[in-house]
C-alpha angles and dihedrals in degrees: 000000000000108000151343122221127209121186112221124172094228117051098170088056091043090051088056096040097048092040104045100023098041095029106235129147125242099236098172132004159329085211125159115229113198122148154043100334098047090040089055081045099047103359089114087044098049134045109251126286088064102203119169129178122188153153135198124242137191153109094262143022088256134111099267110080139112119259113209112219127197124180100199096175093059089068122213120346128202105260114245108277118277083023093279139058115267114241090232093068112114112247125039115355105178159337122256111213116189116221132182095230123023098203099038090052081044103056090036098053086045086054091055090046099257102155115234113207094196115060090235154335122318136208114220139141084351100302124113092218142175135174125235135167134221118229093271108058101271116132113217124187121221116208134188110195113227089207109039088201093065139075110246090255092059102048096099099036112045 
């Protein structure tokens, strides 16, 4: 996979949050896209003017990283109900973050406000896991591997 995209409305405060909150790095942007070229892209996906503002995160100059969007010319949306986007929904639920050390990140992303949605830290399928959100709605997991040598699906089977 190269990349996973997460729209945000404001790309300048997500920039800041994922960078300094999460800890990745801005690799690229933020950089502004209007034209011939995204409207030929977009054009039939957003309503014209297609704007796009953006910026590329991660912990490496690789292809897996998360790209921040932000449409500026569609103006203020309603926030997803309950202030962030029910992991029920069809489509893509969430994004899974490895850590090192599942209540040390914990204790360390509450200190800096990010909201958790689970009162602590689980153990399934080999993973030590919780469930937080960004300020924007999107639910992130964060996983601690129990065996390092191994992806996280296959933790519990070997």
């Amino acid at each position: 996979m190269a990349h996973t995209a997460i729209c945000v409305t404001d790309l300048d405060e997500a920039v800041r949050w994922y960078s300094e909150v999460l800890g990745l790095e801005v690799l690229a942007g933020p950089y502004k896209m209007e034209g011939e070229d995204i409207e030929r892209d977009m054009g039939e996906l957003v309503p014209a003017p297609v704007v796009v503002r953006g910026a590329i995160l991660g912990l490496e100059a690789g292809d897996n990283v998360i790209e921040l969007l932000e449409y500026p010319e569609l103006g203020p949306r309603a926030p997803a109900a309950g202030g962030r986007y029910p992991v029920t929904r069809p489509g893509l639920t969430h994004v899974g973050l490895y850590c090192d050390d599942s209540i040390t990140t914990r204790q360390e992303l509450e200190a800096k406000g990010v909201e958790f949605l689970t009162s602590g830290i689980a153990d399934v399928a080999g993973l030590r896991t919780a469930w937080f959100c960004d300020p924007w709605g999107t639910v992130f997991i964060l996983m601690e591997k129990r065996r390092a040598d191994r992806p996280y699906w296959r933790q519990p089977w070997g």
